[in-house]
N, C-alpha and C positions, 0 to 999 in steps of 0.2 A: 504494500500500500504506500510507503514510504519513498520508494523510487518509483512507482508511476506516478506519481503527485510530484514528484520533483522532475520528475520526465515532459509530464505538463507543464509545469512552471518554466522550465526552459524551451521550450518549444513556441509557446505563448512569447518568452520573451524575447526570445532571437528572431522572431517573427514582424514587430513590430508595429506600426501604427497602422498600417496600409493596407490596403481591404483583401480577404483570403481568398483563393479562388477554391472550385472545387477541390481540389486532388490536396491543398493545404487542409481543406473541411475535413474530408475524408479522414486524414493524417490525426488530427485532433481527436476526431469521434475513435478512431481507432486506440489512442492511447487513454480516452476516458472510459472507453469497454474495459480495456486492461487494469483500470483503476477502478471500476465501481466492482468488477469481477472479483478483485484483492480484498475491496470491502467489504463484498459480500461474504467470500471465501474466509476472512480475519489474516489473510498472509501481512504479514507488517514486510516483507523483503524475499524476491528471488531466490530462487536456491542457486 
């Protein structure tokens, strides 16, 4: 949970102010599956 929430936070950040196209969309919803999946799961970190 810990590193896909910091996975988003960099991603989001290095991304910047400037409007996302799909395939950046995409990219996001994909790292927030892997993160609500952790939260659901309770994984705090990758094996």
């Amino acid at each position: 949970m810990t590193e896909a929430n910091e996975a988003i936070r960099r991603y989001v950040a290095l991304h910047g102010p400037r409007p996302w196209s799909a395939a950046e969309r995409a990219e996001l919803q994909r790292l927030y599956a892997a993160w609500l999946s952790a939260v659901r799961n309770g994984i705090d970190q990758a094996a």
